[in-house]
C-alpha positions in Angstrom: 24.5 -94.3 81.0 24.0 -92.6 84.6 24.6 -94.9 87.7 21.1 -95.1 89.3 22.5 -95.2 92.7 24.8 -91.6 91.8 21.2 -90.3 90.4 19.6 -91.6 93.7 22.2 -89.7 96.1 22.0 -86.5 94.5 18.3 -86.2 93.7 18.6 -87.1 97.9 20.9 -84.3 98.0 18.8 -81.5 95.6 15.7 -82.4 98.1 17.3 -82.1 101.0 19.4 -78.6 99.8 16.2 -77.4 98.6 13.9 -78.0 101.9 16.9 -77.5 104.0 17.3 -73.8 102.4 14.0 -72.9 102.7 13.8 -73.4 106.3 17.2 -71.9 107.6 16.0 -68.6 104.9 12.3 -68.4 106.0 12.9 -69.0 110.0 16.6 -66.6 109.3 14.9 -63.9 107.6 14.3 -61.8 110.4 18.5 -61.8 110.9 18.5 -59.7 107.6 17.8 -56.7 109.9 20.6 -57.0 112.4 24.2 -56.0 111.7 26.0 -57.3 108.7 28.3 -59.4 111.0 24.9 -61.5 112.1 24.2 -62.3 108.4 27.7 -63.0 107.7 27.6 -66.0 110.6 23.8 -66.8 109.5 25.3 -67.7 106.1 28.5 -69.5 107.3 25.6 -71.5 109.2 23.3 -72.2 105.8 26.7 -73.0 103.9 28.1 -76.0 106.5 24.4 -77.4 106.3 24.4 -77.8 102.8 28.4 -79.2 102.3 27.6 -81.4 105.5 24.6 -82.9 103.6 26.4 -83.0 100.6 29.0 -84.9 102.3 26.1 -86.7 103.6 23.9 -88.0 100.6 26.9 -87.7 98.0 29.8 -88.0 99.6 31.5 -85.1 97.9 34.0 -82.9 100.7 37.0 -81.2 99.7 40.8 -80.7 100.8 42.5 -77.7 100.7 46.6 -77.3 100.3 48.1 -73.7 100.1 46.8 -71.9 102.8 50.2 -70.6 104.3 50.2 -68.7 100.6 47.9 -65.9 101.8 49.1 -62.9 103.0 48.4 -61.7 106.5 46.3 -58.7 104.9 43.8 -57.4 102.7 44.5 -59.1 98.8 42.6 -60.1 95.6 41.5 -64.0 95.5 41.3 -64.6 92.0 39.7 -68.3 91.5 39.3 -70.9 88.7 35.4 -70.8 88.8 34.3 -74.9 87.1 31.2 -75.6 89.4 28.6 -73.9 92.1 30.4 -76.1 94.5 32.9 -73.0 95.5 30.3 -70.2 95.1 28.6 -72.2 98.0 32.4 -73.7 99.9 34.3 -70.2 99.4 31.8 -68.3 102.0 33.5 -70.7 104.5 36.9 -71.5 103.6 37.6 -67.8 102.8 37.1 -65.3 106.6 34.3 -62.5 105.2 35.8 -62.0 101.3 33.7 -59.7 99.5 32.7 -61.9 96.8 31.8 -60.6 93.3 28.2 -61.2 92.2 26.1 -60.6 89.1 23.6 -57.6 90.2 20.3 -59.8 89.6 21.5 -62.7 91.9 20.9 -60.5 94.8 16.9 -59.8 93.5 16.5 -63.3 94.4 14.4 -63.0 97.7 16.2 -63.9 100.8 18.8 -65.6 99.3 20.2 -62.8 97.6 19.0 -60.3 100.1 21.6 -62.5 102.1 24.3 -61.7 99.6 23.9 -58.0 99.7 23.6 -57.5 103.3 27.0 -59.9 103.6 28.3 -56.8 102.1 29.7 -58.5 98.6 30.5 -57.0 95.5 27.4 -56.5 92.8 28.3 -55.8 89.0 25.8 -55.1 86.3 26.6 -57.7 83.1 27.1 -55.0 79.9 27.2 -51.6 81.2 30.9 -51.5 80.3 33.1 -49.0 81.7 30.5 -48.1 84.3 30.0 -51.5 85.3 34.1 -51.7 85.8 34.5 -48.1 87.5 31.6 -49.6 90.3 33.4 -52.8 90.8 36.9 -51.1 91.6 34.8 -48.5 94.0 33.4 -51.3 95.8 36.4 -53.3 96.3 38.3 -50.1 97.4 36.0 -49.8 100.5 36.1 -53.7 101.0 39.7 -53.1 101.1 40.2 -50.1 103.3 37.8 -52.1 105.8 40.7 -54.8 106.0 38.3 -57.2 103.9 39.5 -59.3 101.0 38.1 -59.1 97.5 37.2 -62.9 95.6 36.5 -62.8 92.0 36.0 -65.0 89.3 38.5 -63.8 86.1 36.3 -65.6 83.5 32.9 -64.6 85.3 31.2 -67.4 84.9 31.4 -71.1 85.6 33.7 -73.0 82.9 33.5 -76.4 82.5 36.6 -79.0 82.7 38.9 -78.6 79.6 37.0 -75.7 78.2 39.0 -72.6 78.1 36.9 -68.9 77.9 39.4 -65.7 78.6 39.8 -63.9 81.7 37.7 -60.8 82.0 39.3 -57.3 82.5 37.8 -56.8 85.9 40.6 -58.8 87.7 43.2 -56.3 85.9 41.4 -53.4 86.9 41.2 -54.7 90.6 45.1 -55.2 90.4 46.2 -52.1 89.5 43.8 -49.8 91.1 44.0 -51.7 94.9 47.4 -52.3 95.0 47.2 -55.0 97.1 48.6 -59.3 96.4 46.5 -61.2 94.1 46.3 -65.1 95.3 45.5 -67.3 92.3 43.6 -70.2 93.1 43.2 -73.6 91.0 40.7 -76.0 92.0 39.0 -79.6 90.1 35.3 -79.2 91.7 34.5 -79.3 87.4 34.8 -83.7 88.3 32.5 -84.0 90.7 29.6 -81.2 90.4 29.9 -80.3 86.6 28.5 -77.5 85.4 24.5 -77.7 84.2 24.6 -81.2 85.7 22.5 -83.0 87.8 24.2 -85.7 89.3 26.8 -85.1 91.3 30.3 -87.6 92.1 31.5 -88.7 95.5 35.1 -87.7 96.0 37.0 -84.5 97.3 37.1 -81.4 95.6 40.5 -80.8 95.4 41.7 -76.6 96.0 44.9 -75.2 95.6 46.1 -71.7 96.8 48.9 -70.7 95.0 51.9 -68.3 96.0 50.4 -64.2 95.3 51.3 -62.3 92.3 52.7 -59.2 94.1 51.4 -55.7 92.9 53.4 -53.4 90.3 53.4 -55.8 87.0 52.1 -54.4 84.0 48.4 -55.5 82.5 49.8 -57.9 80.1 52.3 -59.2 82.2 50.0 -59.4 84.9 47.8 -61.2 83.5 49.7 -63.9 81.3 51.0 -64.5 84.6 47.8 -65.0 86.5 46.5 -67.3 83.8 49.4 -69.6 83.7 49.7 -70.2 87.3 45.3 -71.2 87.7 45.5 -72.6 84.4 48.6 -75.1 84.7 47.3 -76.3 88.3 44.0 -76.7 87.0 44.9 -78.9 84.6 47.0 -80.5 87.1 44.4 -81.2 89.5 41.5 -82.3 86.7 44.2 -84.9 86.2 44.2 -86.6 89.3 41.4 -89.5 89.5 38.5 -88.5 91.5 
């Protein structure tokens, strides 16, 4: 049975997310026709609101360990993806990634007019080989503009102890960019589960993890990149929240 007072806090949250949103897009619309770097900080600003009132009503925040494991350039992020707690924290804690999208999120009005004009990445679900030679053009130009590239390899949200394999896109990335891939492990699956309302107080914990330097084959590449988010996933799912 759901704790009423857990219920409480995060319908408190939801409301507040909701309204809050609406305001900062409606009165921040106008920002959609200045210079990407405007919509970028507009965003950071939205983001902070909504993990400060999550922090707030919920008492969810997060630590992060790892950091000194990114390189000092361009490389792939390639994140366990358990919760839309780091599709939200990730536009902060990562400096202007280019952040792979589904195409239709960016239809949403405002919101993912946002998204677009952040300049992230947008992939069509089931057009295949098309879909994968657009992502690797898109990240190409991300790169050569000194920006990162975030993805999620199973390319959608996964919840805590379920396993789903990691999608090709990440190899693709790898071998065509030639740049580090950073795995990163994280438990945010505890405290914001997927397709769930309430939400747990806590701290998200996230985990950068040393990069898998470029020239491995597919295979190799990606046994390797599975076993290092994988085994410190189930590391972190098994700490107590």
């Amino acid at each position: 049975m759901t704790d009423p007072v857990l219920w409480l806090r995060s319908l408190f949250f939801n409301v507040g997310w909701y309204a809050g949103s609406a305001v900062i897009a409606i009165l921040g619309a106008p920002i959609l026709l200045l210079p990407r770097r405007a919509v970028v900080a507009w965003s950071r600003f939205w983001i902070r609101f909504v993990l400060w009132w999550l922090r707030l009503t919920v008492g969810l925040t997060h630590r992060v360990s790892g950091r000194e494991n990114l390189p000092p350039g361009p490389c792939i992020i390639a994140s366990k993806h358990q919760s839309s707690w780091e599709t939200m924290a990730y536009t902060v804690l990562f400096d202007d990634a280019a952040i792979v999208l589904k195409r239709e999120l960016v239809w949403i009005p405002i919101v993912g007019w946002a998204m677009a004009r952040a300049g992230n990445i947008t992939v069509a679900r089931g057009d295949g080989s098309r879909a994968l030679r657009g992502l690797v053009r898109q990240a190409q130009a991300r790169i050569e503009a000194g920006r990162s590239i975030l993805i999620f390899p199973e390319g959608t949200r996964v919840a805590v102890g379920a396993e789903r394999p990691y999608q090709v896109g990440v190899a693709a990335l790898y071998r065509q960019l030639d740049v580090p891939v950073v795995p990163v492990a994280l438990n945010s699956g505890l405290f914001w589960p997927r397709r769930k309302f309430v939400k747990r107080p806590g701290a998200v914990s996230m985990e950068i993890l040393p990069p898998i330097p470029p020239g491995l084959k597919r295979d190799e590449f990606m046994k390797v990149l599975r076993e290092r988010i994988e085994g410190a996933t189930t590391r972190l799912v098994g700490l107590q929240p």
